[in-house]
C-alpha positions as CSV (number, residue, x, y, z in Angstrom):
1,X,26.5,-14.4,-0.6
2,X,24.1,-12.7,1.2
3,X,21.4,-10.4,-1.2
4,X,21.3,-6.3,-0.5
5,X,18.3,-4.9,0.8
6,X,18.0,-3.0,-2.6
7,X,18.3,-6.3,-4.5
8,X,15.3,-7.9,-1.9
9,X,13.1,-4.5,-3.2
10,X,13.8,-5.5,-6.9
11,X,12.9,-9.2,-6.4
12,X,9.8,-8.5,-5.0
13,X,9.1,-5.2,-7.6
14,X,9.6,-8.2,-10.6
15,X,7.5,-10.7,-8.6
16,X,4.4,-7.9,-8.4
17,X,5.2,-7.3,-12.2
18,X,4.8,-10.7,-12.9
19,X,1.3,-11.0,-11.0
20,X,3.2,-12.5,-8.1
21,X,2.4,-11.4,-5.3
22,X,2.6,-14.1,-2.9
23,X,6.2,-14.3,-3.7
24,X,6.7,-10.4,-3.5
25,X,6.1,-11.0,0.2
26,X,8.9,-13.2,0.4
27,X,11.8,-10.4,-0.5
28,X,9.6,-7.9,0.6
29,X,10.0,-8.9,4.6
30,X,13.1,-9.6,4.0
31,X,13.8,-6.0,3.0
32,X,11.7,-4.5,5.7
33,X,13.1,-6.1,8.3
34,X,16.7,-4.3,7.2
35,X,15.4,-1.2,6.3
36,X,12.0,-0.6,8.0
37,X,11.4,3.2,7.3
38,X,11.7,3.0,3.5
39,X,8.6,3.7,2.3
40,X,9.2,2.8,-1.0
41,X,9.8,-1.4,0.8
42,X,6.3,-0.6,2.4
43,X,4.2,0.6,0.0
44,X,5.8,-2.4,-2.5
45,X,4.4,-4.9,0.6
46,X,1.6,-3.5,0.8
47,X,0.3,-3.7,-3.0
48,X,1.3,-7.4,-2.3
49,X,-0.3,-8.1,0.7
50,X,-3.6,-6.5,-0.9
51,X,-3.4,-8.6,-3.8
52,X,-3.4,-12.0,-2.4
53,X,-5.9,-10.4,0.3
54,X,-4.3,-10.2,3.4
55,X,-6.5,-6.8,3.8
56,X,-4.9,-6.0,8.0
57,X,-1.5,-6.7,7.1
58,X,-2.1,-4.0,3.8
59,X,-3.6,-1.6,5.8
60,X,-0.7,-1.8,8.4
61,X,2.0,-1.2,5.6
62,X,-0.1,2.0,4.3
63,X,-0.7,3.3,8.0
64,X,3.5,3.1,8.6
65,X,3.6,4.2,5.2
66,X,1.2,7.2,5.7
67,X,3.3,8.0,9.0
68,X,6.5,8.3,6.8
69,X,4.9,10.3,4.3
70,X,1.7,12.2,5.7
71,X,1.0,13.7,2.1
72,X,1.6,10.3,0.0
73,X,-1.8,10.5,-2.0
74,X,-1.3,6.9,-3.0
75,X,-0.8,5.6,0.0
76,X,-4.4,7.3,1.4
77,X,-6.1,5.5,-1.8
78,X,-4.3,2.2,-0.7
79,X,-5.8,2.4,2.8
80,X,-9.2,3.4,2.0
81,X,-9.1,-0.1,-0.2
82,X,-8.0,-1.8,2.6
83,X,-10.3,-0.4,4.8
84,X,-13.3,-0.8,2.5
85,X,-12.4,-4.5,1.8
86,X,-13.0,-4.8,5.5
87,X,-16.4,-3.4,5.6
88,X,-15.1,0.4,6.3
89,X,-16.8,2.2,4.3
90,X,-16.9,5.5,6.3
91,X,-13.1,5.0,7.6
92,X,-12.3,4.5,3.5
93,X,-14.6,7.4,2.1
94,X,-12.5,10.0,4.4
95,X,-8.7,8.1,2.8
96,X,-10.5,8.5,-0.7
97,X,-11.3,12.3,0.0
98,X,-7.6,13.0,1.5
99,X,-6.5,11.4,-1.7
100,X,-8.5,13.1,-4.0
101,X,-7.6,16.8,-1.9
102,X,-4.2,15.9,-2.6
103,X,-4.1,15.1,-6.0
104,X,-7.4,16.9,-7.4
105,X,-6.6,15.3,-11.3
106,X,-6.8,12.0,-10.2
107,X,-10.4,10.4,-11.5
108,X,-9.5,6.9,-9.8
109,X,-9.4,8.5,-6.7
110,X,-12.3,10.7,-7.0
111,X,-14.7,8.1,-8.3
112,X,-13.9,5.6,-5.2
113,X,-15.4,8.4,-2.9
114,X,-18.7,7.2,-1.8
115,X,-22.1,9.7,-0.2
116,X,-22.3,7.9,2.9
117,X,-24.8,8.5,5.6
């Protein structure tokens, strides 16, 4: 019996619960290949792909993710991560700042931001 594409997103949900994220990928791609414009599948394979440092393939799931959902505060903190994990600094400052604009109570987004040259 074949698994559902909601069933895949679970999977790999419990597996980043569990501090798995290597096998969180495994559903994950699964799920994005059947349903590629649910954001909440990206943003899920995203946090995984960060965790076990796979900073590109991160940073792609928060840019598709940001193109689903311009105003998703999170997923502009996720990328500036990315980005600065790469040596991005002034490409991450401007994702922290967005995030911080779009959700002004957040102190983990407003302390990432950086005075950069």
């Amino acid at each position: 019996m074949s698994e559902t594409t909601y069933s895949l997103f679970q999977k790999g949900r419990q597996h980043l619960k569990r501090g798995m994220p290597a096998q969180a990928t495994v559903a994950l791609e699964k799920a994005k290949a059947r349903e590629p414009e649910k954001a909440s599948i990206r943003e899920a394979l995203g946090i995984a792909y960060f965790r076990i440092g796979r900073w590109e393939e991160a940073e792609a799931e928060f840019r598709t993710l940001l193109e689903l959902s311009p105003v998703n505060d999170y997923a502009h903190y996720a990328l500036g991560r990315c980005l600065e994990k790469q040596g991005r600094d002034v490409e991450a400052n401007r994702h922290y700042k967005l995030a911080s604009s779009l959700s002004p109570g957040s102190e983990q987004y407003r302390a990432r931001i950086r005075e950069l040259d």
